[in-house]
The first five atom37 places (N, CA, C, CB, O) and aatype in JSON, in Angstrom:
{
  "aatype": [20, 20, 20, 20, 20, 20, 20, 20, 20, 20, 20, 20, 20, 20, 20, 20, 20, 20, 20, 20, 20, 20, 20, 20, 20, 20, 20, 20, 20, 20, 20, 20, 20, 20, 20, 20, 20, 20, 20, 20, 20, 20, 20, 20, 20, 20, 20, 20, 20, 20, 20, 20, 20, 20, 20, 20, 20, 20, 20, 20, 20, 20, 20, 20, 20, 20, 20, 20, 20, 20, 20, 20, 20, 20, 20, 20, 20, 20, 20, 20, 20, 20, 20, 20, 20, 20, 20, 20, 20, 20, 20, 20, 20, 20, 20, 20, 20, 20, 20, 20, 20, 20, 20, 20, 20, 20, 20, 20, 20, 20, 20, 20, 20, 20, 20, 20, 20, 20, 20, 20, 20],
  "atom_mask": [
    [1, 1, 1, 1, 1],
    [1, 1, 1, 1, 1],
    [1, 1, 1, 1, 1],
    [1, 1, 1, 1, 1],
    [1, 1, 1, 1, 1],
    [1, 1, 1, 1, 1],
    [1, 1, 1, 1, 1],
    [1, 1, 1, 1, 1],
    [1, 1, 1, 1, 1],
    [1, 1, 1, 1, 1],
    [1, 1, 1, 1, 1],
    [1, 1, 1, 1, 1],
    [1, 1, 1, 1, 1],
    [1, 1, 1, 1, 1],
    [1, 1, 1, 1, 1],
    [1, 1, 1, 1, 1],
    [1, 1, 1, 1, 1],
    [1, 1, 1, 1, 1],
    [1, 1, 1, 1, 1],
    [1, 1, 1, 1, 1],
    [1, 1, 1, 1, 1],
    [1, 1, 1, 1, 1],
    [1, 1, 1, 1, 1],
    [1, 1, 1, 1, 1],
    [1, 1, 1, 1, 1],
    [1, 1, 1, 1, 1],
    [1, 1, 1, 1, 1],
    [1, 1, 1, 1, 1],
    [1, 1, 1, 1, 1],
    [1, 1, 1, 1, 1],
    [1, 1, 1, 1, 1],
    [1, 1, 1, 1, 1],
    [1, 1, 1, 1, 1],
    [1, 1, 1, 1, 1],
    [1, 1, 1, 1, 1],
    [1, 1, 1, 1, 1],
    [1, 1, 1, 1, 1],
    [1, 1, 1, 1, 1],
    [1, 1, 1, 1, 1],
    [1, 1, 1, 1, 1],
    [1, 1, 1, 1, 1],
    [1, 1, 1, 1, 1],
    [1, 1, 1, 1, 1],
    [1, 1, 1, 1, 1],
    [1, 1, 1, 1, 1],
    [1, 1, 1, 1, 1],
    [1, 1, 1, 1, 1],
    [1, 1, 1, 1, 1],
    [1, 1, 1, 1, 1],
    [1, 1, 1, 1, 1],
    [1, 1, 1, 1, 1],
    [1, 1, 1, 1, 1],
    [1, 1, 1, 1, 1],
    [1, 1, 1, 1, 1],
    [1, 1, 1, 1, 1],
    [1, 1, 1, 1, 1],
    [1, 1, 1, 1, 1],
    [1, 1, 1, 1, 1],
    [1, 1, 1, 1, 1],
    [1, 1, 1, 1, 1],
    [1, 1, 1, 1, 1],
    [1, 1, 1, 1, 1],
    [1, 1, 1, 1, 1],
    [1, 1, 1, 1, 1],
    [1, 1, 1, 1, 1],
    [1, 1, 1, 1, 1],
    [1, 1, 1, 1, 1],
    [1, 1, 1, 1, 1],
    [1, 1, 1, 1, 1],
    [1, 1, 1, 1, 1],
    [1, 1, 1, 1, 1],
    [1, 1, 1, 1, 1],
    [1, 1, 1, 1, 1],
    [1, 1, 1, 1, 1],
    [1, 1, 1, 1, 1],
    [1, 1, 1, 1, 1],
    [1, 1, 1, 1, 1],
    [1, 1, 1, 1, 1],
    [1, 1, 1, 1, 1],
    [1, 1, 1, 1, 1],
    [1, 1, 1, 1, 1],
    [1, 1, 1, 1, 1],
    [1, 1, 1, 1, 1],
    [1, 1, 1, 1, 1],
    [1, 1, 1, 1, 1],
    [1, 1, 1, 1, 1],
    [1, 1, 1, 1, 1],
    [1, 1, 1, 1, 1],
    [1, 1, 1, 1, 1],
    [1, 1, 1, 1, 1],
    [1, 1, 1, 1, 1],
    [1, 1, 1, 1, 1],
    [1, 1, 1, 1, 1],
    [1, 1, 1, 1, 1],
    [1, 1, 1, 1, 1],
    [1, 1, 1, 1, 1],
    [1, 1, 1, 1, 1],
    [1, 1, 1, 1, 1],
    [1, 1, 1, 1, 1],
    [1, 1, 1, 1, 1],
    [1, 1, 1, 1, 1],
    [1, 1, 1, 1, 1],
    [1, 1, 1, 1, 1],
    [1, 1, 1, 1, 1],
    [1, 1, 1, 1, 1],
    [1, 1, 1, 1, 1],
    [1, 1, 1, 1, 1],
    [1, 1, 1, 1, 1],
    [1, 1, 1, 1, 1],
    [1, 1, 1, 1, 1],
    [1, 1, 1, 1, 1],
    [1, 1, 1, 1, 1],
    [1, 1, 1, 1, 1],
    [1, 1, 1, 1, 1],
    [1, 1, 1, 1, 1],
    [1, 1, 1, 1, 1],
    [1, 1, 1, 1, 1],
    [1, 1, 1, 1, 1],
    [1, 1, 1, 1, 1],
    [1, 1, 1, 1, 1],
    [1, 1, 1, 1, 1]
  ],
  "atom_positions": [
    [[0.84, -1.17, 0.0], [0.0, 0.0, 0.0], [0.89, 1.24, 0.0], [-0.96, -0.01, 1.22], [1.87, 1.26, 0.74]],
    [[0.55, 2.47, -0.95], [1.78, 3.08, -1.2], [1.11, 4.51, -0.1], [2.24, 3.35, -3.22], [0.2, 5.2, -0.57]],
    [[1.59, 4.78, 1.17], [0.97, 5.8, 1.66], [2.03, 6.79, 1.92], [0.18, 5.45, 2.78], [3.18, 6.39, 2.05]],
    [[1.7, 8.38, 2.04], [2.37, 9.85, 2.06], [3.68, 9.07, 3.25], [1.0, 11.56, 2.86], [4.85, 9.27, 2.9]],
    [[3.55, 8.53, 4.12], [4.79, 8.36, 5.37], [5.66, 7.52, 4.47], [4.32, 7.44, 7.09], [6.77, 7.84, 4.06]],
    [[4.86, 6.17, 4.15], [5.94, 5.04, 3.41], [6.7, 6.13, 2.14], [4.82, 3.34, 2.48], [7.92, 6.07, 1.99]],
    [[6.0, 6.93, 1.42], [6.76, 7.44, 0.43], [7.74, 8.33, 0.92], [6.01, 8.03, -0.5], [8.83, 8.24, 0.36]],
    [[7.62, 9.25, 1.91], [7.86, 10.26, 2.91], [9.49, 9.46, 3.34], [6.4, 10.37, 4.32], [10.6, 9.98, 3.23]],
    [[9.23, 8.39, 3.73], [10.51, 7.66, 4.35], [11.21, 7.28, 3.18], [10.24, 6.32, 5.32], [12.38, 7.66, 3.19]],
    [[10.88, 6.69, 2.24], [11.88, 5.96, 1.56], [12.6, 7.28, 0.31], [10.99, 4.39, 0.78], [13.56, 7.15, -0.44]],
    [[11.64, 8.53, 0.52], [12.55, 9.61, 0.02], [13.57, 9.87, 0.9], [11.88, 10.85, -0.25], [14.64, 10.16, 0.37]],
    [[13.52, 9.85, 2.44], [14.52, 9.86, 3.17], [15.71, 9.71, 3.28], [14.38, 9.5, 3.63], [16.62, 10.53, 3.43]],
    [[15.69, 8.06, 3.16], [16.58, 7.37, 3.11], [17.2, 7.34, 1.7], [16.18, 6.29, 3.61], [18.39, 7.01, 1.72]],
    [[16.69, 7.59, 0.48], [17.33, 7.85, -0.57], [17.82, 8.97, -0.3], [16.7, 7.79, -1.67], [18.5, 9.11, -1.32]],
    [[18.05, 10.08, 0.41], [18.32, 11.31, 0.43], [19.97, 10.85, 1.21], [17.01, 12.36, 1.27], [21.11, 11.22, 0.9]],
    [[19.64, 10.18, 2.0], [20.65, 10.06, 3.17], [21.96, 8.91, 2.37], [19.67, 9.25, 4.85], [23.18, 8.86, 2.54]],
    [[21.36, 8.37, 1.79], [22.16, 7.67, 0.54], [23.04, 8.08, -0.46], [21.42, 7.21, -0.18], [24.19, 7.72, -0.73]],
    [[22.22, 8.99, -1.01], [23.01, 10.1, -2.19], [24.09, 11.07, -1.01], [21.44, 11.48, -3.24], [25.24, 11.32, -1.38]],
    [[23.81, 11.37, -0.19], [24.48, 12.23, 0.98], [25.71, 11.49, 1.1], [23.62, 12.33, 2.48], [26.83, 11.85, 0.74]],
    [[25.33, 10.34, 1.69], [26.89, 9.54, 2.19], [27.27, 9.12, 1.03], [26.91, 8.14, 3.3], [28.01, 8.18, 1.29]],
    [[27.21, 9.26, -0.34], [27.86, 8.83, -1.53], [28.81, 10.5, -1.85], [26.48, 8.22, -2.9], [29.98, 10.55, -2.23]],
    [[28.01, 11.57, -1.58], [28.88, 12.57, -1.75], [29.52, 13.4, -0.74], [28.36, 13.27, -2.44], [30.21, 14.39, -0.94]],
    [[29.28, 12.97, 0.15], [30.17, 13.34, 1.56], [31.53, 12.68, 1.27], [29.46, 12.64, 3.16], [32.64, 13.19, 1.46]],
    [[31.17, 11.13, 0.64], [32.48, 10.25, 0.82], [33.42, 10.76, -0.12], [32.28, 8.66, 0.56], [34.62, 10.61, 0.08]],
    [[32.87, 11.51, -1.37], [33.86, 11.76, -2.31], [34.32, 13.36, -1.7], [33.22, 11.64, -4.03], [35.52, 13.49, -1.93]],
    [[33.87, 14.35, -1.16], [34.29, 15.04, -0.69], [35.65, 15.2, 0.02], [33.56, 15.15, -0.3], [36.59, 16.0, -0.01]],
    [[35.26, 13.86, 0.78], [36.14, 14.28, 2.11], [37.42, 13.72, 0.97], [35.79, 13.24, 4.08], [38.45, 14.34, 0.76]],
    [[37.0, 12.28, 0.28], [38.63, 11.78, -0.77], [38.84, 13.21, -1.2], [38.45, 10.44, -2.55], [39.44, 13.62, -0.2]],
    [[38.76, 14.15, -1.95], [39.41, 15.22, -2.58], [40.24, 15.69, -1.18], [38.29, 16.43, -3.35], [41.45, 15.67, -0.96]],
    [[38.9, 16.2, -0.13], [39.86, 16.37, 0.69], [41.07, 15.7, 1.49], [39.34, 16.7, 1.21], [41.56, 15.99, 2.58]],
    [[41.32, 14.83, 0.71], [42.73, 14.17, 1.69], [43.83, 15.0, 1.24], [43.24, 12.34, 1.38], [44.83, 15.32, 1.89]],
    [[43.49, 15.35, -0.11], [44.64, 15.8, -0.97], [45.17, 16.98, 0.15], [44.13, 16.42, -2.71], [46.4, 16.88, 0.16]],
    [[44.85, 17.81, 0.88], [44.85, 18.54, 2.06], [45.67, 18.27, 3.66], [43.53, 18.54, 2.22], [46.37, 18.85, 4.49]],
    [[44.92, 16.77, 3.31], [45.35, 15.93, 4.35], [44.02, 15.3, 5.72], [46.59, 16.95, 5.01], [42.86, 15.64, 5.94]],
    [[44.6, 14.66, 6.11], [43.52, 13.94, 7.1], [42.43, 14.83, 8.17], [44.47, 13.0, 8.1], [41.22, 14.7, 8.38]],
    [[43.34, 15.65, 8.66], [41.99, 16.66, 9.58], [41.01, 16.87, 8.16], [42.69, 18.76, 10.45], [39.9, 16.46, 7.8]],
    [[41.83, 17.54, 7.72], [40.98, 18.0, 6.52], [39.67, 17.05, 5.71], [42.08, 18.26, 5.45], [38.67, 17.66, 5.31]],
    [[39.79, 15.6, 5.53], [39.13, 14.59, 4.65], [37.9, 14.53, 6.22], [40.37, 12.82, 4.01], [36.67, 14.56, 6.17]],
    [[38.92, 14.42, 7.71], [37.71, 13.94, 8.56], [36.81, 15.15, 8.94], [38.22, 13.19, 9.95], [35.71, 15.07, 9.48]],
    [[37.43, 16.24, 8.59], [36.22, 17.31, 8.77], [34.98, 17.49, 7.78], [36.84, 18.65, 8.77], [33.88, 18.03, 7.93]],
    [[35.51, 16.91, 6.83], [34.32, 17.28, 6.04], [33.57, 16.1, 6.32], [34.53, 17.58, 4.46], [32.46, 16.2, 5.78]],
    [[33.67, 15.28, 6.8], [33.24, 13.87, 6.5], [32.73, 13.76, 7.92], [34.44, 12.7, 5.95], [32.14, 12.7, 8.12]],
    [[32.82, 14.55, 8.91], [31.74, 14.73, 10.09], [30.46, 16.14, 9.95], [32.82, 15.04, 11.58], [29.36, 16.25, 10.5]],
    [[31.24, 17.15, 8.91], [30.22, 18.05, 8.8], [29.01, 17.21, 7.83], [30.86, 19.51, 8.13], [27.85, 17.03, 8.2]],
    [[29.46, 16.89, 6.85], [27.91, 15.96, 6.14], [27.86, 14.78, 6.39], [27.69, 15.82, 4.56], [27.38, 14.01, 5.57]],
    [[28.49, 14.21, 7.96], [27.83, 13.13, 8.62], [26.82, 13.66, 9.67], [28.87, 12.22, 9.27], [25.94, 12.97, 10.19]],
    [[27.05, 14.86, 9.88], [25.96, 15.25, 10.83], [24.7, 15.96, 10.17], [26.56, 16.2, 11.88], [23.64, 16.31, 10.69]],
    [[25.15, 16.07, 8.81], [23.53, 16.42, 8.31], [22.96, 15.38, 8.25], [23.24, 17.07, 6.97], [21.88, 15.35, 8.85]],
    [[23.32, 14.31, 7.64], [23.29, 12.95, 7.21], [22.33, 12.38, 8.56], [25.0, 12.22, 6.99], [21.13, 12.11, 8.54]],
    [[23.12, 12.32, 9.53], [22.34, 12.25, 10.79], [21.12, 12.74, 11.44], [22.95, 12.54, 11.42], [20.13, 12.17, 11.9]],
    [[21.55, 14.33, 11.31], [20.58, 14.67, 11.72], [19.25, 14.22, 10.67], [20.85, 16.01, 12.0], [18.27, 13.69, 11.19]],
    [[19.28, 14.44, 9.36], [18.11, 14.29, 8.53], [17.51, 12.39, 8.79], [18.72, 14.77, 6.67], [16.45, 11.95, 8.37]],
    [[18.49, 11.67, 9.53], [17.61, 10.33, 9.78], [16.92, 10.4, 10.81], [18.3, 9.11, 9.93], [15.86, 9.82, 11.02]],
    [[17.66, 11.31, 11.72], [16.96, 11.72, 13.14], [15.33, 12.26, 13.25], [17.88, 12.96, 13.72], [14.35, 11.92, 13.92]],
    [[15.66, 13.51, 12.0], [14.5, 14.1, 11.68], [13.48, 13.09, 10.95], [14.84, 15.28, 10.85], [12.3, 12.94, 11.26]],
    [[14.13, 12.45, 9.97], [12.78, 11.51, 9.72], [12.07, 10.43, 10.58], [13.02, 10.78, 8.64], [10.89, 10.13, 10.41]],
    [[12.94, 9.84, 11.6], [12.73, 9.33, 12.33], [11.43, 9.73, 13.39], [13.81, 9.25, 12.61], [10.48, 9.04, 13.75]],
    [[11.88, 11.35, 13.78], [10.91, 11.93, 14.58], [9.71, 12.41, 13.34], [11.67, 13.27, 15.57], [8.5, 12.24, 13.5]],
    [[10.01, 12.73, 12.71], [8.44, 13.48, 12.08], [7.6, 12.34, 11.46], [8.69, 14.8, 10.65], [6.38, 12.35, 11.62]],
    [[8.2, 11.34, 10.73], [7.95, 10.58, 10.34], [7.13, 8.98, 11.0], [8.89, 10.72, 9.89], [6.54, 8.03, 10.5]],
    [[7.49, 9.37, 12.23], [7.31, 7.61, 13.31], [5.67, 8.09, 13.91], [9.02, 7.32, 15.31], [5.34, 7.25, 14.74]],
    [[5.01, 8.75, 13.82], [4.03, 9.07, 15.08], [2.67, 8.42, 14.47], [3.85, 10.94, 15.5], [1.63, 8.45, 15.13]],
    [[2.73, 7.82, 13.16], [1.37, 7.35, 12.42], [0.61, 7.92, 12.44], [0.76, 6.43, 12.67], [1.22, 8.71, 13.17]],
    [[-0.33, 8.4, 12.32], [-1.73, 8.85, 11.58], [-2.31, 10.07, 12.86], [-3.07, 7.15, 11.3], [-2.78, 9.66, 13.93]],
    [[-2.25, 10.88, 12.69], [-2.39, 11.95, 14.23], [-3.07, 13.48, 12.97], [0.06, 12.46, 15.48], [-2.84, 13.82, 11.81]],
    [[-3.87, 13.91, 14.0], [-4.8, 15.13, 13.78], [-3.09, 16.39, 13.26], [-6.04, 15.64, 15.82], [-1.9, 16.34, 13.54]],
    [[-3.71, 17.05, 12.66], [-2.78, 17.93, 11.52], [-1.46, 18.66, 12.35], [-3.87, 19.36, 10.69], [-0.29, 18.82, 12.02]],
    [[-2.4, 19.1, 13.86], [-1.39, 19.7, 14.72], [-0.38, 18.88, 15.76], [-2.12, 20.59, 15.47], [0.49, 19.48, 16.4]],
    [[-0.53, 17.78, 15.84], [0.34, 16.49, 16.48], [1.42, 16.29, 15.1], [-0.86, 14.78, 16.88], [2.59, 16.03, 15.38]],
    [[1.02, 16.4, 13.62], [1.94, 15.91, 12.73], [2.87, 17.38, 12.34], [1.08, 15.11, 11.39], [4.09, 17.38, 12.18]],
    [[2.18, 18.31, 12.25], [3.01, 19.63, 12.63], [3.68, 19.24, 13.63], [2.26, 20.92, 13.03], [4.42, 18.39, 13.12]],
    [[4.01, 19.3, 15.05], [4.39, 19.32, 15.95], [5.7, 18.35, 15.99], [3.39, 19.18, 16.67], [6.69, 18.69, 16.64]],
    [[5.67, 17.23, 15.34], [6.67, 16.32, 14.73], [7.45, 16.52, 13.82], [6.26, 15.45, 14.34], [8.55, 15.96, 13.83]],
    [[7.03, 17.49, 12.65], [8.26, 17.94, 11.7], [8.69, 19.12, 12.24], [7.93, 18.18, 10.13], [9.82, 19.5, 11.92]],
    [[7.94, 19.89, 13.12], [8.9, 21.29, 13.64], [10.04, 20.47, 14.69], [7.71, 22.77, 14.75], [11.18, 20.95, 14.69]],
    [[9.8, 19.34, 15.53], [10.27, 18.9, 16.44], [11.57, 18.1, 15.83], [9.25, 18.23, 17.17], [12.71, 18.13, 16.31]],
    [[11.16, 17.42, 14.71], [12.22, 16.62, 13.74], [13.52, 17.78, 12.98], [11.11, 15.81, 12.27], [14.64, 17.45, 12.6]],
    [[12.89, 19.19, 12.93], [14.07, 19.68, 12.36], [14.54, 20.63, 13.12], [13.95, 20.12, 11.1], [15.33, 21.28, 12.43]],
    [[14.45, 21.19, 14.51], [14.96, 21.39, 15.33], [15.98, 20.79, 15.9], [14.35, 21.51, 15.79], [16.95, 21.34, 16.43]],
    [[15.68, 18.93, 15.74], [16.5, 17.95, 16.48], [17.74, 18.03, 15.3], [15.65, 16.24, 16.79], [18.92, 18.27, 15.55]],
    [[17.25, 17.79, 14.15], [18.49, 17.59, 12.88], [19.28, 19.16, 12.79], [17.6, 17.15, 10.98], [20.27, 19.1, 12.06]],
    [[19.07, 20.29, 13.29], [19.75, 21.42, 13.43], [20.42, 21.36, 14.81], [18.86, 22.57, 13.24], [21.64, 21.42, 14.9]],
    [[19.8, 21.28, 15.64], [20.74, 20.77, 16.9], [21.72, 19.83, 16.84], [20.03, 20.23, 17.88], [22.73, 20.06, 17.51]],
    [[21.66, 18.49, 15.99], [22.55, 17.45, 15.94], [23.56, 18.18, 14.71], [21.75, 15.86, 15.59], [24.56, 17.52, 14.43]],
    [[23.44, 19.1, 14.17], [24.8, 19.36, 13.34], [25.5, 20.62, 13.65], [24.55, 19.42, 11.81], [26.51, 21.01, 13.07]],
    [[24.8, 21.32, 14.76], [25.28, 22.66, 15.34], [26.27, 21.89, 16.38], [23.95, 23.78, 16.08], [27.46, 22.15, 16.18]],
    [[26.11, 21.3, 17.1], [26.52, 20.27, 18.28], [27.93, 19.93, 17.84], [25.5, 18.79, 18.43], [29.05, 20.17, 18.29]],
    [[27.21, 18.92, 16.19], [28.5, 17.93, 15.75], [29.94, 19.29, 15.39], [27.88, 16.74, 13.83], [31.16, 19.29, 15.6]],
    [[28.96, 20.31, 14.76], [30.23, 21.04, 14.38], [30.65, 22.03, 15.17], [30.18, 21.6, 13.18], [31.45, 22.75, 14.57]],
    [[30.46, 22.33, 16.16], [30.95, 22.85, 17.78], [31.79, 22.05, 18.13], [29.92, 22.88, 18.99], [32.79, 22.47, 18.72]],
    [[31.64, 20.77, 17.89], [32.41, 19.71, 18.62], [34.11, 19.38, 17.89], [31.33, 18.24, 18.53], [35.24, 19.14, 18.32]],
    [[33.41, 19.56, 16.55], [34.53, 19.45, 15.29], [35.48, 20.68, 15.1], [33.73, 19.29, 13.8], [36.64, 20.44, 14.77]],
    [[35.18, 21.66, 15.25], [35.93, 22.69, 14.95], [36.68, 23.15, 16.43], [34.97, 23.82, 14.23], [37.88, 23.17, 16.67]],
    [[35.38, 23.57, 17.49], [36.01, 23.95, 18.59], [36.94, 22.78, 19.71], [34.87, 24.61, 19.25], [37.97, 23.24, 20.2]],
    [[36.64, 21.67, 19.98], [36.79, 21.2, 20.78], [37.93, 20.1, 19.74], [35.46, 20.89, 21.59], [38.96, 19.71, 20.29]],
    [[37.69, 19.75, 18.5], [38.8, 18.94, 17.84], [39.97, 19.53, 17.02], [38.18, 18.1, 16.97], [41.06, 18.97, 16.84]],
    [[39.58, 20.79, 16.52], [40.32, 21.44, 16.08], [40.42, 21.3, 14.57], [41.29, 21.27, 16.74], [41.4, 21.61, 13.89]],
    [[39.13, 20.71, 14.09], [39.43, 20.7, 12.73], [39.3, 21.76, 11.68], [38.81, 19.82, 12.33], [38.84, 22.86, 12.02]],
    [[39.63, 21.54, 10.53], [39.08, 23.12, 9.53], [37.83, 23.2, 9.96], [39.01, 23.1, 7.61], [37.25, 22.19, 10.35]],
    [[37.35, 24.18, 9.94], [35.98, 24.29, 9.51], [36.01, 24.71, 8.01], [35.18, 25.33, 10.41], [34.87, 24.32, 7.77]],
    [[36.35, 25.1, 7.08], [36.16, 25.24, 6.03], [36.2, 23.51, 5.19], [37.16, 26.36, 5.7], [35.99, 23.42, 3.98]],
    [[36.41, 22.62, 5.83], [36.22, 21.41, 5.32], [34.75, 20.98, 5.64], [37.26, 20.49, 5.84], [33.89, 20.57, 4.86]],
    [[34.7, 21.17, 6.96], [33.48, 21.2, 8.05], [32.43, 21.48, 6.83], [33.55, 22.59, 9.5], [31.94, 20.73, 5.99]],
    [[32.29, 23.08, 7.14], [31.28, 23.3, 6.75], [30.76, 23.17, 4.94], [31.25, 24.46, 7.37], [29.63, 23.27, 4.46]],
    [[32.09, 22.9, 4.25], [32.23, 22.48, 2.8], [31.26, 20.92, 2.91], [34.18, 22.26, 2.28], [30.23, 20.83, 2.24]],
    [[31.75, 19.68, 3.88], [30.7, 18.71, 4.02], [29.28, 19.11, 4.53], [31.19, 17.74, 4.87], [28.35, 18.31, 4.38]],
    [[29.11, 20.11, 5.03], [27.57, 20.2, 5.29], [26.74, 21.02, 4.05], [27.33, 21.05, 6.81], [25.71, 20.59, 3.53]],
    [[27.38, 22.22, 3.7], [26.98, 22.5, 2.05], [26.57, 21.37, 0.87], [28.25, 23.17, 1.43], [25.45, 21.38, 0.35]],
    [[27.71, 20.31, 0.46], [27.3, 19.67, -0.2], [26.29, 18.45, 0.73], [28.43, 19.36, -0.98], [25.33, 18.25, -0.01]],
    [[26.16, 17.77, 1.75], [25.5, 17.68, 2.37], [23.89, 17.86, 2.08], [26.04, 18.23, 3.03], [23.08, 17.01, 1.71]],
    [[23.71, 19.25, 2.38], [22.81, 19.72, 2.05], [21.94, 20.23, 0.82], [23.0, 20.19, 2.56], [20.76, 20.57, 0.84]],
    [[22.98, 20.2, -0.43], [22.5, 21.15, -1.81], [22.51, 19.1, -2.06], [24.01, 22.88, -3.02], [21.5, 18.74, -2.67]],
    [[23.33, 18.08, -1.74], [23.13, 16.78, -2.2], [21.33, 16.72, -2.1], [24.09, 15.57, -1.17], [20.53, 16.58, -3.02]],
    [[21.07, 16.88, -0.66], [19.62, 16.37, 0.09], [18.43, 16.76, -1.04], [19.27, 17.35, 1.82], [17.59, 16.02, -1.55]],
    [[18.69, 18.33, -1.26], [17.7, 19.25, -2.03], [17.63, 18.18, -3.34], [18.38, 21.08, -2.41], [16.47, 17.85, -3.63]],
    [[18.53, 17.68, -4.04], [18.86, 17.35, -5.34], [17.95, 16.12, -5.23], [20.5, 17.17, -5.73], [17.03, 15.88, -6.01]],
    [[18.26, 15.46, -4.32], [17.99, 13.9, -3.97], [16.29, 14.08, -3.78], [18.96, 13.23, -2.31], [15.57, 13.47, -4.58]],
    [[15.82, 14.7, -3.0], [14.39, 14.92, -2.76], [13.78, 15.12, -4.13], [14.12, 16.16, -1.79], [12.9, 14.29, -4.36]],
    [[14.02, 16.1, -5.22], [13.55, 16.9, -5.9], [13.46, 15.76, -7.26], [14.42, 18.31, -5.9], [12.79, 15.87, -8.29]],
    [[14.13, 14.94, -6.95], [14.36, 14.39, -8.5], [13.41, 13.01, -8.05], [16.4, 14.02, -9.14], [12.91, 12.83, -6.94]],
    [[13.34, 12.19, -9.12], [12.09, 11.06, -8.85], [13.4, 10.09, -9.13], [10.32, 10.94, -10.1], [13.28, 8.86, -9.11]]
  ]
}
């Protein structure tokens, strides 16, 4: 039975797919740089990556609920996936010391990946 959540999810996870296929080639260019460099990028669009399973996880899991319970789940789902990559890259830059210009280079493509991945059939 093909319903808005089942389709809803398995755009998801195709999203999060295409993500870790171009995170991974990211961070390879970035070795050429060297290793902080390949693992920064490769935690900045692991934490979008994350967060966006997180988020589907939450907006997506609550089954069949009146309009303002399913609101309440995607505002709640992308709060959590902005918190989990503000966190990851606080953690990455300040506390590990990595580029952030690698950083935030994996969460850009990361993110313009997600848009691409959703948008296309």
């Amino acid at each position: 039975m093909l319903t808005s959540v089942a389709a809803g999810r398995r755009l998801a996870q195709r999203a999060i797919v295409w993500q870790a296929i171009a995170v991974a080639l990211v961070a390879s260019a970035f070795l050429l740089k060297g290793v902080p460099w390949a693992l920064a990028a490769l935690a900045g669009g692991g934490a979008v990556a994350i967060g966006g399973w997180l988020s589907s996880v939450i907006a997506l899991g609550g089954g069949v609920n009146p309009a303002a319970g399913a609101i309440a789940r995607i505002v709640v789902g992308v709060l959590a996936k902005w918190a989990v990559v503000v966190v990851v890259l606080g953690l990455v830059v300040g506390v590990g010391g990595l580029p952030p210009v690698a950083a935030m280079t994996g969460v850009i493509v990361a993110l313009v990946t997600q848009m691409l991945a959703m948008a296309s059939r």
